[in-house]
C-alpha positions as CSV (number, residue, x, y, z in Angstrom):
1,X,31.4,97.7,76.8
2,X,32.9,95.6,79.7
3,X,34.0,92.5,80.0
4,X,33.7,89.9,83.1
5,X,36.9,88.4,84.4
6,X,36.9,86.4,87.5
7,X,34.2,88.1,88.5
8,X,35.3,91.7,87.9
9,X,33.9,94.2,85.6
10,X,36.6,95.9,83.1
11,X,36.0,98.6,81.0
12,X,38.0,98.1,77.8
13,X,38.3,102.3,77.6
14,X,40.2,102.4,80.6
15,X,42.4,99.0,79.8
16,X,43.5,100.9,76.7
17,X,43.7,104.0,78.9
18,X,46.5,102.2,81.6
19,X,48.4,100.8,79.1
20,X,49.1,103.6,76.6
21,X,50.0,106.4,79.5
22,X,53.1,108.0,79.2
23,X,53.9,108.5,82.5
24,X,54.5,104.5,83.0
25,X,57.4,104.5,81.0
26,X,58.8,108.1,82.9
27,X,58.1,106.2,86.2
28,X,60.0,102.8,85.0
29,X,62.8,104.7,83.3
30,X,63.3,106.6,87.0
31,X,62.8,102.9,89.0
32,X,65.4,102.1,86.6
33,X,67.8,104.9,87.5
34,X,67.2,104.7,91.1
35,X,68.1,101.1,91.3
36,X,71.0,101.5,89.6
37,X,72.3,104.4,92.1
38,X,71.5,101.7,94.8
39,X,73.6,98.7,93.5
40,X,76.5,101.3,92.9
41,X,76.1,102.5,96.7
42,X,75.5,98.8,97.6
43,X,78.7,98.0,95.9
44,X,80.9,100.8,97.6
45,X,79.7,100.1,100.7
46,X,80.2,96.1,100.5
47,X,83.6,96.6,98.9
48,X,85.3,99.4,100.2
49,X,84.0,100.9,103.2
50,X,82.9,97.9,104.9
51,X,86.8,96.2,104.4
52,X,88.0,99.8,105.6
53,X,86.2,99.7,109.1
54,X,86.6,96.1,109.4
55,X,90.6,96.1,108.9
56,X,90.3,93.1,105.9
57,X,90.2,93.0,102.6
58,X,88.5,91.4,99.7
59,X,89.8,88.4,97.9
60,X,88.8,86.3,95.3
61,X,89.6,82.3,96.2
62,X,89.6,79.7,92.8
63,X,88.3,76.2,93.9
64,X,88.6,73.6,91.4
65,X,85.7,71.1,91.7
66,X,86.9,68.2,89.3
67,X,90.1,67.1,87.6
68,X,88.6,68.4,84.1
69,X,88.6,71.9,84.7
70,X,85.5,72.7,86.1
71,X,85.9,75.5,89.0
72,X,84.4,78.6,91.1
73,X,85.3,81.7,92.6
74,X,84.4,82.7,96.0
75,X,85.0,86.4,97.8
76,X,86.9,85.9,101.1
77,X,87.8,88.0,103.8
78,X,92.0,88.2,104.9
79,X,92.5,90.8,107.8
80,X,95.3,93.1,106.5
81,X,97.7,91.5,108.7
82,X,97.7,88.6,106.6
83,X,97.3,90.0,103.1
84,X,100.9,89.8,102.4
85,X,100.5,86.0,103.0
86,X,97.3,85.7,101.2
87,X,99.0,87.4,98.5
88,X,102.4,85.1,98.0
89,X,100.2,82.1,98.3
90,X,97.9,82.8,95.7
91,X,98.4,83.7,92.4
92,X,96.5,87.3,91.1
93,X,93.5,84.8,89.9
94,X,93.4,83.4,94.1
95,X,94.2,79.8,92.7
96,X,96.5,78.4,95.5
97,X,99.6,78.1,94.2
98,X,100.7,74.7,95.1
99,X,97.7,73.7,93.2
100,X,98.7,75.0,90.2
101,X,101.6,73.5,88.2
102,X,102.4,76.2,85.6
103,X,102.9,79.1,88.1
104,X,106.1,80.1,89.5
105,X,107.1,83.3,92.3
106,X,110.7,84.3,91.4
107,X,112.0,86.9,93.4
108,X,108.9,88.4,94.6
109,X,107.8,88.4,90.6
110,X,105.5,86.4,89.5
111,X,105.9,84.1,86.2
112,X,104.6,81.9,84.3
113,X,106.7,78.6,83.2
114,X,106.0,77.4,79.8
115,X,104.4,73.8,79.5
116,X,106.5,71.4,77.3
């Protein structure tokens, strides 16, 4: 029996046929694995080995968009010369530290002031 779609001739037989094989599943569960070997290379190489030749490293940067709350993070490059810098300017979320009120460096430590 075959059906007319657009012009072209389908045999339900082998419809049934494509859609039952086993071997789709084996080939999506290995597309599956394969592209999740490639983000983790993508990853390493975007995170670590790329900083590493390049002489930076990876930071995270908070920018508030709005006095209620509302913000985003953004990845930014600081050459290792000027991590230490990065480092004491920022607190460990990379909010700026002027910007944030409840955040005080002590010492080299880093504390957090209760709000009264």
């Amino acid at each position: 029996m075959a059906s007319s779609y657009f012009g072209t001739q389908l045999t339900s037989s082998l419809v049934l046929e494509c859609k039952s094989s086993p071997n789709n599943t084996l080939l999506s569960f290995a597309d599956s694995q394969i592209s999740l070997v490639l983000c983790v290379v993508y990853y390493v190489v975007w995170m670590y080995v790329l900083p590493y030749l390049g002489k930076y490293s990876v930071r995270q940067e908070t920018i508030v968009l709005d006095d209620e709350g509302t913000n985003t993070h953004r990845l930014v490059k600081v050459p290792n010369d000027e991590v230490a810098a990065w480092d004491a300017a920022h607190d460990p979320t990379g909010k700026a530290i002027e910007d944030n009120a409840d955040y005080v460096v002590t010492g080299g430590e880093e504390e957090h002031e209760k709000s009264v």
